[in-house]
Backbone bond lengths (Angstrom), bond angles and torsions (degrees), N, CA, C in turn:
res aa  C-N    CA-C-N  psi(-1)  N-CA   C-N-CA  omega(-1)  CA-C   N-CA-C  phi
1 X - - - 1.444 - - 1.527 108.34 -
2 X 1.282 119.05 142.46 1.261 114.25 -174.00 1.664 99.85 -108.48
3 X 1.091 114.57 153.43 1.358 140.56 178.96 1.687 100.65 -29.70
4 X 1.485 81.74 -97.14 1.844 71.05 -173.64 0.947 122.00 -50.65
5 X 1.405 137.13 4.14 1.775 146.39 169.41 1.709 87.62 -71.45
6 X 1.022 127.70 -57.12 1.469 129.90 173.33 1.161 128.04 -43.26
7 X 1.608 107.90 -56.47 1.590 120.57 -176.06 1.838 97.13 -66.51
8 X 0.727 120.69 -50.27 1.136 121.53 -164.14 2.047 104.50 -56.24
9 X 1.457 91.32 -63.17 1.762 89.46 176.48 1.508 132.93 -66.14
10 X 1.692 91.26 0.75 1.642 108.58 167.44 1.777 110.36 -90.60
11 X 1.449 92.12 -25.72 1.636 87.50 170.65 1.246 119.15 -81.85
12 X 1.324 121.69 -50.37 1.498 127.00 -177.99 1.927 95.28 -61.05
13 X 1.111 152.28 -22.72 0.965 141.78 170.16 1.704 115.01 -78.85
14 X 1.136 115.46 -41.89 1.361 93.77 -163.36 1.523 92.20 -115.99
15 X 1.769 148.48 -0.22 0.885 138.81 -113.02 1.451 130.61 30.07
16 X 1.646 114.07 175.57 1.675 102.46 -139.85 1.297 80.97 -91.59
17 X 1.543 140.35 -41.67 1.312 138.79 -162.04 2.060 105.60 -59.77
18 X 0.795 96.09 -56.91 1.533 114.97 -179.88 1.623 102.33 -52.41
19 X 1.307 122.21 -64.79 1.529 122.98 153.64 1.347 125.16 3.63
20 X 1.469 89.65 -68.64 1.532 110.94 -144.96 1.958 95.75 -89.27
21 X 1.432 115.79 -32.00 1.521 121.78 160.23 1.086 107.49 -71.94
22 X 1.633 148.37 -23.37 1.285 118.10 -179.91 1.816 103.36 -102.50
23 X 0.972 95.75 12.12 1.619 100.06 173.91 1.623 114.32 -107.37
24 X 1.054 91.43 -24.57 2.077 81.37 152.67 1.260 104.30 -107.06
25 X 1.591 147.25 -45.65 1.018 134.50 -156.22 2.006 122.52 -102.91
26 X 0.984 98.83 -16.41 1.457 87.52 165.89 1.659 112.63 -82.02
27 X 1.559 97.23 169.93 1.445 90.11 -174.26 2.312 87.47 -131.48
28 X 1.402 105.82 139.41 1.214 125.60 -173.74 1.336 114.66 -64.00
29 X 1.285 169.16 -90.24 1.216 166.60 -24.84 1.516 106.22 -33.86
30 X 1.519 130.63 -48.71 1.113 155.98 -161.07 1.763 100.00 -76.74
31 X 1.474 115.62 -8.57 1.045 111.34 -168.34 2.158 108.37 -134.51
32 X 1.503 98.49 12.34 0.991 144.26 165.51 1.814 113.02 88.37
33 X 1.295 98.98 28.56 1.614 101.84 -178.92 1.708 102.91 104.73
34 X 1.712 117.79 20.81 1.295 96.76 174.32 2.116 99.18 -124.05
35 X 1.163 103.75 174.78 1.306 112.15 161.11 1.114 129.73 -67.36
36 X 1.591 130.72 162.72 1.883 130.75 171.74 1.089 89.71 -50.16
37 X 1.300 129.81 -79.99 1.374 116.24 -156.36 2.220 125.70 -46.12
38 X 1.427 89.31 -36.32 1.450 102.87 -168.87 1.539 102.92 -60.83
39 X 1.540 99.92 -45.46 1.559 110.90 177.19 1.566 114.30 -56.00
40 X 0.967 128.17 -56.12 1.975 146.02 164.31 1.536 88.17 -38.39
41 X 1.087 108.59 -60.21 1.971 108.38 -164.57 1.219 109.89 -36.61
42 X 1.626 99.81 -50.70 1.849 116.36 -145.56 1.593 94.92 -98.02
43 X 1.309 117.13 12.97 1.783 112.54 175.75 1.701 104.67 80.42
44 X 1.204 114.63 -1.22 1.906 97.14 161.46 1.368 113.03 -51.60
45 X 1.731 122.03 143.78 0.884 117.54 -160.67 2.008 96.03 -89.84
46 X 1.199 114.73 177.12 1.533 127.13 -167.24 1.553 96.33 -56.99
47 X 1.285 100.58 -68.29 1.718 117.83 -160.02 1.056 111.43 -56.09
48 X 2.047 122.44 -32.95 1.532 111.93 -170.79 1.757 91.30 -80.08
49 X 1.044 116.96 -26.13 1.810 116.42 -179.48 1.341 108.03 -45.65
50 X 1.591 101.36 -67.37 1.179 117.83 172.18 2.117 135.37 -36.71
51 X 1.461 75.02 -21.19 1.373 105.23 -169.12 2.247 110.37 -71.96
52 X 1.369 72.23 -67.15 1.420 122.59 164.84 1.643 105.27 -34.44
53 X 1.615 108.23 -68.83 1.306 108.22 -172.43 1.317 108.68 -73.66
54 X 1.129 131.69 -23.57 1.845 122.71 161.46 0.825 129.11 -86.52
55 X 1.441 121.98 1.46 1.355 118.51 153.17 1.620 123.11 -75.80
56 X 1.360 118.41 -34.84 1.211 161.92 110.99 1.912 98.57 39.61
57 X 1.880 85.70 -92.63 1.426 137.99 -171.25 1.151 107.73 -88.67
58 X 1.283 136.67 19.35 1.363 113.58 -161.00 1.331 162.18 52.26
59 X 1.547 95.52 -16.59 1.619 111.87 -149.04 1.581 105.37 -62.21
60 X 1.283 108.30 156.27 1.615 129.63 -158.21 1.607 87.26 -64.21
61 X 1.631 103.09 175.44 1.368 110.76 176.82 1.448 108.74 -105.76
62 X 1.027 116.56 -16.06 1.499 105.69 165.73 1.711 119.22 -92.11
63 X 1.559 113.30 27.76 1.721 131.02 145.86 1.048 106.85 -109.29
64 X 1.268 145.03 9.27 1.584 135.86 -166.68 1.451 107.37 -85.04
């Protein structure tokens, strides 16, 4: 998955503002205690992020 394939389904999920705060400011467990961004930093790939944040969030499986 490419990045902005990400950014984008982080916007249409949470709106873009909300996105963009839980992508610097939450912190993952699932992503070993870091943030979206920290995760992107350190070379995690999009999709396990992606992964991560709906497990996260809950989000349904037919948004995954």
């Amino acid at each position: 998955m490419r990045i902005t394939v990400f950014r984008r389904l982080m916007a249409e999920e949470f709106g873009a503002t909300r996105a963009e705060m839980l992508a610097k400011d939450h912190v993952l467990s699932g992503l070993g205690g870091r943030t979206v961004e920290q995760a992107l930093e350190a070379g995690i790939p999009a999709k396990e992020i992606w992964q991560a944040v709906c497990a996260e969030f809950e989000v349904p499986a037919e948004r995954r």
